[in-house]
N, C-alpha and C positions, 0 to 999 in steps of 0.2 A: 636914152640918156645914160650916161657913164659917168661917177664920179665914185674918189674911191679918197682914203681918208688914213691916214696915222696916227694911230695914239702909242705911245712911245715907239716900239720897232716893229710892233705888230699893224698888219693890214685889214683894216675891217671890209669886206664884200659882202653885198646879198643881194639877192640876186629875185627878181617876180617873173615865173611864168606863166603865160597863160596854156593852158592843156585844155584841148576839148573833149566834149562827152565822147566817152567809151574809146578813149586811145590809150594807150600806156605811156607812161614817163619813167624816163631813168631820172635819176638825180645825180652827176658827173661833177664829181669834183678834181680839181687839179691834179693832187697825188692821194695813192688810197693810202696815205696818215692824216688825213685830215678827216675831222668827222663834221657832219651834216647839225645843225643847230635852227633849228626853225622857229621864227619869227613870226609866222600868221599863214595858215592856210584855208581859203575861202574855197566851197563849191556853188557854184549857183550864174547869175549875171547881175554884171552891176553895168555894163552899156552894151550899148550896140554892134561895134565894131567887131570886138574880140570873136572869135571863132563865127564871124556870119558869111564866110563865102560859101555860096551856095547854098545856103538855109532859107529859107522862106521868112519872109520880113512879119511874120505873126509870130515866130517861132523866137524872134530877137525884140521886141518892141516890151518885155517884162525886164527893164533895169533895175529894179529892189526885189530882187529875189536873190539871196541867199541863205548859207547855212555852213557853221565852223567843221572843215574838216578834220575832226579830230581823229583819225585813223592815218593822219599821215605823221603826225606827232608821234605817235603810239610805235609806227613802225619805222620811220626815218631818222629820229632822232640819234643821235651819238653813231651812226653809220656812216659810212665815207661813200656809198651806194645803195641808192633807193628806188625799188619799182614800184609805182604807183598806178591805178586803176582810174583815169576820170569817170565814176562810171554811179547813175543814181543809185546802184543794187549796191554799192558801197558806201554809200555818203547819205543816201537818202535823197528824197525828190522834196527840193523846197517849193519849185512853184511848174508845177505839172501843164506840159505843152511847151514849153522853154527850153532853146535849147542855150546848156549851159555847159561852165569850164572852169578848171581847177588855178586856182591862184595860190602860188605860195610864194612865199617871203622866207628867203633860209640863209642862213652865214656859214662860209666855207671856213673862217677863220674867228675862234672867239676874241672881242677886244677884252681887253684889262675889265674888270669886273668896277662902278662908282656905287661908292654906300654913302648914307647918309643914317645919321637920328635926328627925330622932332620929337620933346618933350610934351606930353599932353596939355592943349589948348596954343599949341605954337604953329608955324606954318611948315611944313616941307615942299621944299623949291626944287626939284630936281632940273637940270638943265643941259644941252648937247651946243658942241658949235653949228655956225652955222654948215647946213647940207648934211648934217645929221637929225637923226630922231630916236629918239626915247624905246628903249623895250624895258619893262620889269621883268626879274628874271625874280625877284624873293619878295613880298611885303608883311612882316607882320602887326599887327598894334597888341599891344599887351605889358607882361615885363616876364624875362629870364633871367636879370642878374640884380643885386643890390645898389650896385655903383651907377649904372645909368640912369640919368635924371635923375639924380636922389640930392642935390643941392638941397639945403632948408626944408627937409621933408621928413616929417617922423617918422619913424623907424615902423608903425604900424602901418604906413600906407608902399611898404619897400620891403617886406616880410616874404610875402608870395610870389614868388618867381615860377610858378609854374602857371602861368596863367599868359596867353596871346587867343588871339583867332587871325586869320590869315588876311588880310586886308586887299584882295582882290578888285576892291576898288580902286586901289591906285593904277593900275594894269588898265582897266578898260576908260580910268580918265585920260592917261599920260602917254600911253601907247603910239608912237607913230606923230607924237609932238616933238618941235624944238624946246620946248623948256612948257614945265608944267609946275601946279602949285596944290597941296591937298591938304587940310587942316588937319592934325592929330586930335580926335576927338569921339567921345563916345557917341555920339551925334551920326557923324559919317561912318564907323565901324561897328557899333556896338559898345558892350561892357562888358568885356572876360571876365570879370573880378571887381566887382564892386568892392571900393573902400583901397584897391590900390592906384597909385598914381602909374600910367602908364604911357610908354612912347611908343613912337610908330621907327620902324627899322624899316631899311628900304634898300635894294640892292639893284642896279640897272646898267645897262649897255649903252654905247652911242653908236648907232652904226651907217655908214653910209649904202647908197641902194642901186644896183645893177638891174635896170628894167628890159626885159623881152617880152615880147605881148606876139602871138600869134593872131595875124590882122586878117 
């Protein structure tokens, strides 16, 4: 399936392949000025099909076995060309006897960057059209500046601006949805700083998805 998307002049592409174990991958993008931006890369299996010809059907019947490759982040990211290893002696063996393969999700082209604030105890709505989906690229909850959400707030609860923690929650709820919803609250984040009034800041992509699947 092929669909591809504009947000103002810019082209959003990304692109999932499936690599199997112990083969190398380049990462090829269009022109080397364009850098590599990745989106989710998985090692492990989640069905059947992908990399099973010629593998023995005990070796493919573990579909929840995976594990986040974070060594393709580490070294693909902001690269216009990337080699990569499917390989367990790199990624780690999530479910041993399996034979498994690399999935990644990457954007050749970044779109326009969407922010949002949600005052604490409000909602953040984040949303893509449709045949898009949701990436977090920033989440904080906390406060850095006096002026946001400081409507009818005393001056003691808008003092401390040094105070967030990274809300990573919003990323593993909204990731990979068309439109999501996540309260600003000390409840779902924590409490940087008790005694200030504090909002969630949120920064995100819409992008649409280029799928190749080695069958």
């Amino acid at each position: 399936m092929y669909s591809s998307h504009f947000t103002g002049a810019r082209l959003v592409q990304a692109t999932l392949v499936g690599v199997c174990n112990f083969q190398h991958f380049v990462f090829c993008l269009p022109t080397a000025n364009e850098d590599i931006f990745v989106i989710s890369a998985i090692y492990g299996r989640s069905n059947r099909l992908t990399c099973s010809v010629g593998i023995p059907a005990e070796q493919t019947k573990k579909t929840h076995c995976a594990t986040k490759a974070v060594s393709v982040f580490q070294k693909c990211e902001g690269k216009s060309t990337c080699n990569v290893l499917a390989s367990s002696s790199v990624f780690g063996d999530p479910c041993v006897g399996t034979y498994k393969y690399l999935d990644v999700i990457y954007l050749s082209w970044l779109p326009e960057k969407k922010s949002l604030v949600a005052c604490e105890g409000t909602v953040a709505r984040l949303h893509c059209e449709e045949g898009q989906a949701i990436y977090v690229t920033s989440a904080t909850y906390g406060r850095t500046d006096k002026k946001t959400c400081s409507a009818r707030r005393p001056a003691d609860q808008l003092k401390n601006t040094e105070c967030f923690t990274y809300a990573e929650e919003v990323g593993e709820r909204c990731n990979g949805k068309q439109w999501c919803k996540v309260k600003a609250s000390n409840y779902v984040f924590g409490d940087p700083c008790y005694g200030t009034y504090k909002y969630l800041e949120v920064e995100y992509i819409c992008y649409g998805e280029f799928r190749l699947s080695l069958h």
